[in-house]
C-alpha positions as CSV (number, residue, x, y, z in Angstrom):
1,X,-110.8,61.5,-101.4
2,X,-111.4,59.3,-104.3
3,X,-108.9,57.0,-103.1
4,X,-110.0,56.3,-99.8
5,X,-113.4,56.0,-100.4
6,X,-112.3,53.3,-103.1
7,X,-110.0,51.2,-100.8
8,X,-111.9,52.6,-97.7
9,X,-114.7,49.6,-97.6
10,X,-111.6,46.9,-99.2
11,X,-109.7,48.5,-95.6
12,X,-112.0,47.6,-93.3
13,X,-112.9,44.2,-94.9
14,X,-109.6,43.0,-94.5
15,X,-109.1,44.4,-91.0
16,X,-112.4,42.6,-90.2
17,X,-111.2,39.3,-91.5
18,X,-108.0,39.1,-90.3
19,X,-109.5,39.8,-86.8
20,X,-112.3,37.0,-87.6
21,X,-109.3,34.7,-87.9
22,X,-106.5,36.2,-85.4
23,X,-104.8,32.9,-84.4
24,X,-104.6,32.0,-88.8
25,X,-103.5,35.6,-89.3
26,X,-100.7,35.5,-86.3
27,X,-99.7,32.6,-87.2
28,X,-99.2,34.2,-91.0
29,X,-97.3,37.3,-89.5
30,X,-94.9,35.3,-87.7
31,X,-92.9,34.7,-91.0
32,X,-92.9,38.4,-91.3
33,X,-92.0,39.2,-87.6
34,X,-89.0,37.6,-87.6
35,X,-87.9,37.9,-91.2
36,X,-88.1,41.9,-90.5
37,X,-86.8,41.5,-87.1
38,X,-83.7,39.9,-88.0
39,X,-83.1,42.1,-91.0
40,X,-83.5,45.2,-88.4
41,X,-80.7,43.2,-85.8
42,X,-79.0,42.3,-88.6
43,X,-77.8,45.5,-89.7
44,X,-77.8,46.9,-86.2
45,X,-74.9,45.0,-85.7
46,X,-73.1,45.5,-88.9
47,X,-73.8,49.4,-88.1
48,X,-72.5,49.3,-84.7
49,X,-69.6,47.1,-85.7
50,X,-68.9,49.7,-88.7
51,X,-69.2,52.9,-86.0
52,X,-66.8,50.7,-83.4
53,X,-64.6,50.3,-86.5
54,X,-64.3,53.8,-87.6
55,X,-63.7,55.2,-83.7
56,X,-61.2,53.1,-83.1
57,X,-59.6,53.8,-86.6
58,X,-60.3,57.3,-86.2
59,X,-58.3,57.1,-82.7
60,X,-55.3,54.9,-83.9
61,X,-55.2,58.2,-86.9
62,X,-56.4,57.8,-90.3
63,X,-53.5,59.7,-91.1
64,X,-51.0,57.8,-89.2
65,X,-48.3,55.1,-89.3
66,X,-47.4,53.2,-86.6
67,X,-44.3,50.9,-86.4
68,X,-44.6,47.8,-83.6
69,X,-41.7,45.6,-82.4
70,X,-42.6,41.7,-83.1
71,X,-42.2,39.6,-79.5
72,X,-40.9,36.6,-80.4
73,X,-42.6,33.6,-79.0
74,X,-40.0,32.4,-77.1
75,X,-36.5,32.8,-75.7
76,X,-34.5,30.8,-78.9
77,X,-36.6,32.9,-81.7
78,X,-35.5,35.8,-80.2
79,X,-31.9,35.0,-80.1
80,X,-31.9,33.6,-83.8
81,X,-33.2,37.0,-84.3
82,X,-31.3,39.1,-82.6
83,X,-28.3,37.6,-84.6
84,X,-29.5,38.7,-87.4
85,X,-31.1,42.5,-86.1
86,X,-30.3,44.6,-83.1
87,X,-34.3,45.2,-82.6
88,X,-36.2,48.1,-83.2
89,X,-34.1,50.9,-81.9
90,X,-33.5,55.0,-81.8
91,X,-31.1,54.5,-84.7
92,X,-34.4,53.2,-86.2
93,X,-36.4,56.2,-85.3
94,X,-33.4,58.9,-86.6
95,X,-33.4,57.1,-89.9
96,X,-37.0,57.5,-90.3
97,X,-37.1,61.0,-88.9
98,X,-34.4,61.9,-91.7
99,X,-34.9,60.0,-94.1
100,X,-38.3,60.3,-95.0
101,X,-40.6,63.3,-96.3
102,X,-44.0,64.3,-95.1
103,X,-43.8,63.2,-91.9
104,X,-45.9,65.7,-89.4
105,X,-44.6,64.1,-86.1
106,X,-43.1,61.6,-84.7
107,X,-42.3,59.8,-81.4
108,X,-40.7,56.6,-80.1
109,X,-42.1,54.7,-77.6
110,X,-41.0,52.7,-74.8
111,X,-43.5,50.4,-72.7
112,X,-43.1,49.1,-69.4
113,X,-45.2,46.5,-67.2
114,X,-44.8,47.6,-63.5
115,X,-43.6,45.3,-60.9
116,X,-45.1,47.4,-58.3
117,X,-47.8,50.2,-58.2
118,X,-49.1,52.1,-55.0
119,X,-51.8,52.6,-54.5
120,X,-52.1,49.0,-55.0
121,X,-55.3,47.5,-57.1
122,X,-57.2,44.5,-57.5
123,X,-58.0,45.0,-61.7
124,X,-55.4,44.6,-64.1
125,X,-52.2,46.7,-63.6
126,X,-51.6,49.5,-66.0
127,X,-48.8,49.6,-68.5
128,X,-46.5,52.5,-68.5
129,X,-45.4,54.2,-71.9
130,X,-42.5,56.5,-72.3
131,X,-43.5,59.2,-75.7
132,X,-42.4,62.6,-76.7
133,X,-45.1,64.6,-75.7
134,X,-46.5,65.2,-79.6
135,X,-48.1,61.6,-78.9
136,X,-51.2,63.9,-78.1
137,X,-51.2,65.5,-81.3
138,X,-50.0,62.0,-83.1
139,X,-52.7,60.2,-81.6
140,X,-55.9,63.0,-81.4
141,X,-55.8,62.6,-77.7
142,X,-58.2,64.9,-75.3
143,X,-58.1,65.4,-71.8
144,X,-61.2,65.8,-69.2
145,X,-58.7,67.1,-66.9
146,X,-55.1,68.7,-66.5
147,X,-52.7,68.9,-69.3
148,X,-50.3,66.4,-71.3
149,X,-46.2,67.2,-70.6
150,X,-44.4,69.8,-72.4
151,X,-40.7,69.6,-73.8
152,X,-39.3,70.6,-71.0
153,X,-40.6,68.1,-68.6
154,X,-39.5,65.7,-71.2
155,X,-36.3,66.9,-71.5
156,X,-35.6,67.2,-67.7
157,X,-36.6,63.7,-67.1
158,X,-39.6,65.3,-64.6
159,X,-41.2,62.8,-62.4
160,X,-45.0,63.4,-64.2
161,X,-47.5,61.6,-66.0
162,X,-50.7,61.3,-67.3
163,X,-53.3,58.5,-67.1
164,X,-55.8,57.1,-69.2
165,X,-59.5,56.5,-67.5
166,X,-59.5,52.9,-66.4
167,X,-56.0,54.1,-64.6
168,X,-56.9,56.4,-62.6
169,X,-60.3,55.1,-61.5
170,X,-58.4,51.9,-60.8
171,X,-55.4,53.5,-58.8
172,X,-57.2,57.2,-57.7
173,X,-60.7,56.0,-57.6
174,X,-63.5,58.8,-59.1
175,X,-62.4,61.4,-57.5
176,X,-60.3,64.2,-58.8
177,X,-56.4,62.8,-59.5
178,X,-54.7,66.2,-60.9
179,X,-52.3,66.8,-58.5
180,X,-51.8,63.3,-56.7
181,X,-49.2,60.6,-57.3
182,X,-48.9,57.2,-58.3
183,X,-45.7,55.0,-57.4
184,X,-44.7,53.0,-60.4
185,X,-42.0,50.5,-58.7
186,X,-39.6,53.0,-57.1
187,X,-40.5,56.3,-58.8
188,X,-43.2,58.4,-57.8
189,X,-45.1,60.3,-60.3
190,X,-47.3,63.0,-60.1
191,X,-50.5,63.0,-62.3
192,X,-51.1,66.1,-64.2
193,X,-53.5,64.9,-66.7
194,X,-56.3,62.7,-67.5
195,X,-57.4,61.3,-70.9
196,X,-60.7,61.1,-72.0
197,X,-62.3,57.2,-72.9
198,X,-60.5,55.9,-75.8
199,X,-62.1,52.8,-78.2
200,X,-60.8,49.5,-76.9
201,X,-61.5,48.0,-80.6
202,X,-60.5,44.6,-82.1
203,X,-57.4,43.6,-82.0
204,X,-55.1,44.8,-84.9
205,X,-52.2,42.8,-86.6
206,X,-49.3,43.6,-85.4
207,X,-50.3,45.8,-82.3
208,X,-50.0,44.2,-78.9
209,X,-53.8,43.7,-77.2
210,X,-54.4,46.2,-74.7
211,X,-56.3,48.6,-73.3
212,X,-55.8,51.8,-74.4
213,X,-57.9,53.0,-70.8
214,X,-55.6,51.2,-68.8
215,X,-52.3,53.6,-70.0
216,X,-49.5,55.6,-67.4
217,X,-48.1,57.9,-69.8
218,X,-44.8,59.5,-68.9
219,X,-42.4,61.2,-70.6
220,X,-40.2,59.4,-72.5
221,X,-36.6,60.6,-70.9
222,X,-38.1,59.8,-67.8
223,X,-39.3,56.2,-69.0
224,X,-35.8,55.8,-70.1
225,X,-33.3,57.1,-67.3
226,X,-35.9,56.6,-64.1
227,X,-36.9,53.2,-65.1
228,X,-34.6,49.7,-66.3
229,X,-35.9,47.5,-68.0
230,X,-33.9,44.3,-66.4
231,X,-36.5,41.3,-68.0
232,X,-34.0,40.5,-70.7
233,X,-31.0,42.4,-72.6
234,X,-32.4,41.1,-76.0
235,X,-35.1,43.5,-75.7
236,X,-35.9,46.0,-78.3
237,X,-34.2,49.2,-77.1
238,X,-37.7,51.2,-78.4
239,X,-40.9,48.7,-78.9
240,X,-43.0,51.0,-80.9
241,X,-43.0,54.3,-83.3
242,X,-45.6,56.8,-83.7
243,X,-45.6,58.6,-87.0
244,X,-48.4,61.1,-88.2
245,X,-48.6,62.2,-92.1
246,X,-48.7,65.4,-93.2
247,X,-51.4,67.0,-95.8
248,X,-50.9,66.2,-99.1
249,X,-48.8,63.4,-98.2
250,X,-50.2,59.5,-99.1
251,X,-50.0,57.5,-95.5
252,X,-49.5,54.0,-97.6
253,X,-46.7,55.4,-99.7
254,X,-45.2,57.0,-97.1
255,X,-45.4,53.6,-95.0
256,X,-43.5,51.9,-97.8
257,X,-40.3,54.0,-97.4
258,X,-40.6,53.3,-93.7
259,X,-41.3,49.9,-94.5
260,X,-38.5,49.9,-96.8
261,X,-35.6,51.6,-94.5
262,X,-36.6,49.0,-91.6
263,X,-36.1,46.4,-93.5
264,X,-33.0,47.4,-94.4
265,X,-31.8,48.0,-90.9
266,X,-32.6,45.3,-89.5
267,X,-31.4,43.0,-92.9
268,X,-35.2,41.2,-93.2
269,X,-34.9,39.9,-89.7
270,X,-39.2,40.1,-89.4
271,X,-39.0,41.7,-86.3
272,X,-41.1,44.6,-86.8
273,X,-45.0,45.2,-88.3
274,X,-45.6,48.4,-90.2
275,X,-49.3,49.5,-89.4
276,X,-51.5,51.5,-91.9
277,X,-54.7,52.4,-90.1
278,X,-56.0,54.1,-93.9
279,X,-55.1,50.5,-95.5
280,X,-56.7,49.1,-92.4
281,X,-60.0,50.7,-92.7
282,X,-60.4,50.0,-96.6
283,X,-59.7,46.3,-95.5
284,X,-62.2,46.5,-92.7
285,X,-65.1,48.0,-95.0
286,X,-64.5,45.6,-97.7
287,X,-64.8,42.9,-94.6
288,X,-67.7,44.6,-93.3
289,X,-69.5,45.0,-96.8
290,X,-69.4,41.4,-97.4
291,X,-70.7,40.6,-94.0
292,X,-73.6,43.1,-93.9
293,X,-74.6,41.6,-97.3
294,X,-74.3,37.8,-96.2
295,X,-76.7,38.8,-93.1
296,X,-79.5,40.6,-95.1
297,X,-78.8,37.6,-97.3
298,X,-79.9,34.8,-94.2
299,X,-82.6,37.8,-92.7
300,X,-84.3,38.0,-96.8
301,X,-84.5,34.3,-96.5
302,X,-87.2,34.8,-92.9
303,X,-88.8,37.2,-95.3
304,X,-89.2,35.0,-98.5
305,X,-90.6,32.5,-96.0
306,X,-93.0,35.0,-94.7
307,X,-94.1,36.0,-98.1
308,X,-94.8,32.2,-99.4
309,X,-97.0,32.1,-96.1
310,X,-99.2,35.1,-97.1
311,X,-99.3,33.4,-100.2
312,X,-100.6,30.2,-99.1
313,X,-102.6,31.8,-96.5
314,X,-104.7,34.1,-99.1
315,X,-105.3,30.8,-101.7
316,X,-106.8,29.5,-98.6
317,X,-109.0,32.2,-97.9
318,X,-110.3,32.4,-101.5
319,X,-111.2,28.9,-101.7
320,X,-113.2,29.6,-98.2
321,X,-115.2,32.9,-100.0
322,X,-115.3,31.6,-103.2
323,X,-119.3,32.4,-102.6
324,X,-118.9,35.6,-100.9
325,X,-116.6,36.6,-103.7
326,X,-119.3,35.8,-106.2
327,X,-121.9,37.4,-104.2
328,X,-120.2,40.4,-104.6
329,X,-119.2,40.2,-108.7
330,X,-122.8,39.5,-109.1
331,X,-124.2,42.9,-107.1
332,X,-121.9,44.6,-109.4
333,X,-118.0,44.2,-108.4
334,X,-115.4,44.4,-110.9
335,X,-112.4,42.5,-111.1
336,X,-110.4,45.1,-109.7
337,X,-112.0,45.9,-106.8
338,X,-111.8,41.5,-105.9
339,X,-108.1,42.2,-107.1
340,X,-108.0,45.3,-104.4
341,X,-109.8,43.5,-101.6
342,X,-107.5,40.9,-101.1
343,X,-104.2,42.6,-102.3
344,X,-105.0,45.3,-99.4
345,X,-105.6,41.7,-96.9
346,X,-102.2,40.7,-97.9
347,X,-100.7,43.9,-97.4
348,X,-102.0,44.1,-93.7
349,X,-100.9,41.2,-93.1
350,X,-97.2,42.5,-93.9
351,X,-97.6,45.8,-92.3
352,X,-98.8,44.8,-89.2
353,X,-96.1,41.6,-89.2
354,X,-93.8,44.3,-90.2
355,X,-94.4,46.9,-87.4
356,X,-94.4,44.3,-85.0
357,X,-91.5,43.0,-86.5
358,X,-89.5,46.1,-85.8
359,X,-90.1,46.6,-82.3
360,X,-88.9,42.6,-82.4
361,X,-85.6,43.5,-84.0
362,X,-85.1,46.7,-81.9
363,X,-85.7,44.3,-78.7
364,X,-83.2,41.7,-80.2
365,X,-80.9,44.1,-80.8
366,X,-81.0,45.3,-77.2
367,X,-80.7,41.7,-76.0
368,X,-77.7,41.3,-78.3
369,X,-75.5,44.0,-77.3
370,X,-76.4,43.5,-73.0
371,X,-75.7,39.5,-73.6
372,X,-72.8,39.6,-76.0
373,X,-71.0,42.8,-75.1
374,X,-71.3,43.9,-79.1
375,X,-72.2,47.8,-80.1
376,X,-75.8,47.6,-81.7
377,X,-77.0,51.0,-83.5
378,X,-80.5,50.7,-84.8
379,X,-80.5,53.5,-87.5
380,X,-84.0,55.1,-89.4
381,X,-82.7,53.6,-92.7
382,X,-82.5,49.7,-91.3
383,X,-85.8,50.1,-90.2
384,X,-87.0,51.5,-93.1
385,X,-85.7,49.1,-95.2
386,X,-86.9,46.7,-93.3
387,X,-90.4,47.6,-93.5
388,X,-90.2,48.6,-97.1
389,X,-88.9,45.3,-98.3
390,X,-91.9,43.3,-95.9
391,X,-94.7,45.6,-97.7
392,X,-93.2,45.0,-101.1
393,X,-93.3,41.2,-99.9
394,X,-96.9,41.6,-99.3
395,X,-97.5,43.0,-102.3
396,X,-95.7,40.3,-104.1
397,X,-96.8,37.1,-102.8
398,X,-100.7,38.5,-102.5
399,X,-101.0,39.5,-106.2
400,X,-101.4,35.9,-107.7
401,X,-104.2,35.0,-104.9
402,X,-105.7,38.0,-105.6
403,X,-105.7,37.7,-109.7
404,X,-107.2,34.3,-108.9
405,X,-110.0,35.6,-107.1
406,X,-110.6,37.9,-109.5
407,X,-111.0,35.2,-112.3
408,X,-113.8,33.6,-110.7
409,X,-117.0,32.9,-112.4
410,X,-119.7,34.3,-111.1
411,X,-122.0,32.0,-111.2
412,X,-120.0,29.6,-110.3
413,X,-118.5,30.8,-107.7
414,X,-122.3,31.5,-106.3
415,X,-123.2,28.0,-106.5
416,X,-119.8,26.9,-105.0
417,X,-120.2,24.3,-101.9
């Protein structure tokens, strides 16, 4: 109670001034606003780039290793290559099933691009994949509706298949699909599942761009005996293997014996990319960790700009009460409560740049993620810091003016022009 009814009357002094001068005190808060604003969009994009990050890490499998043919960029390379290595191949994926330990699952794969699809659609077409149906467990992989094949569908070659989201609104539209089928150039398919929305991501070293939404996946016998791949006989006979790590096993290690036996095979030919999505997400949060900390870096810079203009603001405003404040030693002030009054002026000003500074950053945020397409997440702790660091600025940059005022001389300040 003591408290308030000592920086009560210091309160309401300050509010009363800074309303007595509102364009000089907006004009003061506008250093704040933005510095606090771009510290809170700042780190809303580092946090929604670090969640993207960790879904679409989390989807490719933490524990996973994931071996990716290397198109050559044209017709010559490929042939240079291809004297040297037969290509990534099912000799490949028997070595590596046998050879090395600690492996949970794994599955070949074998993509297509269709030359024909009915129903027919104006977006991009799908790709086709041929897996083993332990790709679902491999890769984490839910389903809104229907089932994933079994063995024996695989092993029969059956004529099913299961789409990713963008595939089946794109080909089946939003109603249900179980049930229906989809003509793939001269095979029909029936659709007997539907995956959930998986993260698009960046693009990864290595891994072919594509949408992971925009996926036909069959079994893999029936990829392989229903479908020919006639584009070019240099092809890799597989052009991608799915490997998930056991517990207990290390996913990096483990991805330098498989690193170790291709290389062997295919005599250092450079036509394959071994994939660590564990390596991949300590290289990203390094990346990310520098980033964040260049960007509070350039937002702190708004905010040391905001704090020399409280600063300069408050010198002013002592020069213009010089009298008032020795009025008010003379009726009995102490230094400490001259030292109070316009220490609690400085720190409105931050708090009320601050607040409004927040609902700023929030907004830019927004605008950010609706313009540029980018995942924003505005989290309790950015704001917080935010406001924490623009009251400690405050505090800061208001002291000196303050201690000035204090220092006055009474007298002289009374008879001051």
């Amino acid at each position: 109670m003591n408290l308030l009814s000592n920086i009560g009357p210091e309160l309401l002094m300050g509010m009363a001034s800074l309303y007595a001068h509102k364009l000089r005190s907006l004009l003061t808060m506008l250093g704040m606003i933005f510095g606090v604003g771009a510290v809170v969009a700042m780190l809303s994009i580092t946090e929604g780039a670090q969640k993207e990050m960790m879904s679409f890490i989390d989807q490719l499998g933490v524990n996973n290793i994931i071996v990716e043919a290397r198109e050559a960029v044209d017709r010559n390379e490929l042939q240079s290559v291809r004297a040297i290595s037969p290509g990534l191949s099912f000799r490949d994926f028997r070595a590596i099933q046998e050879n090395v330990s600690g492996l949970a699952a794994i599955t070949p794969r074998k993509r297509f691009k269709p030359q024909k699809l009915l129903p027919k659609t104006n977006q991009e077409p799908p790709q086709l994949i041929g897996v083993l149906p332990n790709y679902v467990e491999i890769n984490s992989l839910k389903l809104v509706s229907g089932r994933f094949f079994d063995d024996h569908e695989n092993q029969d070659s059956a004529p099913v298949c299961v789409l990713g989201e963008t595939a089946k609104v794109n080909l089946l539209g939003y109603d249900n699909a179980i049930g229906k089928y989809v003509k793939v150039n001269d095979t029909w398919l029936q659709v007997i599942g539907v995956l959930t929305p998986q993260s698009t991501g960046d693009d990864v070293e290595g891994m072919q761009a594509a949408n992971r939404n925009n996926l036909i996946i069959a079994p893999l016998n029936t990829v392989m005996r229903r479908f020919e791949d006639n584009t070019s006989y240099l092809k890799d006979e597989i052009d991608g293997i799915y490997m998930k790590v056991g517990k207990g096993a290390d996913s990096i290690e483990t991805s330098n014996v498989v690193r170790a036996i291709l290389s062997a095979t295919h005599k250092d030919a450079g036509d394959f990319t071994v994939i660590v999505p564990a390596g991949l997400l300590e290289q990203r949060k390094q990346t990310q960790f520098i980033f964040k900390v260049v960007m509070i870096c350039i937002a702190g810079i708004s905010l040391l700009v905001g704090g020399i203009g409280i600063m300069n603001i408050m010198l002013a405003t002592v020069l213009e009460r010089t009298r008032e404040i020795g009025i008010r030693r003379a009726i009995g002030a102490r230094q400490g409560d001259i030292v109070r009054q316009f220490l609690t002026e400085a720190v409105l000003i931050s708090i009320v740049g601050g607040l409004v500074g927040i609902a700023f950053g929030v907004t830019l945020s927004k605008v950010i993620a609706w313009q540029a397409g980018w995942s924003t997440v505005v989290t309790t702790s950015s704001i917080a810091v935010a406001f924490g660091v623009s009251v400690f600025i405050g505090l800061l940059f208001g002291i000196y003016p303050a201690v000035q005022a204090a220092k006055l001389d009474p007298i002289e300040a009374i008879r001051y022009e």
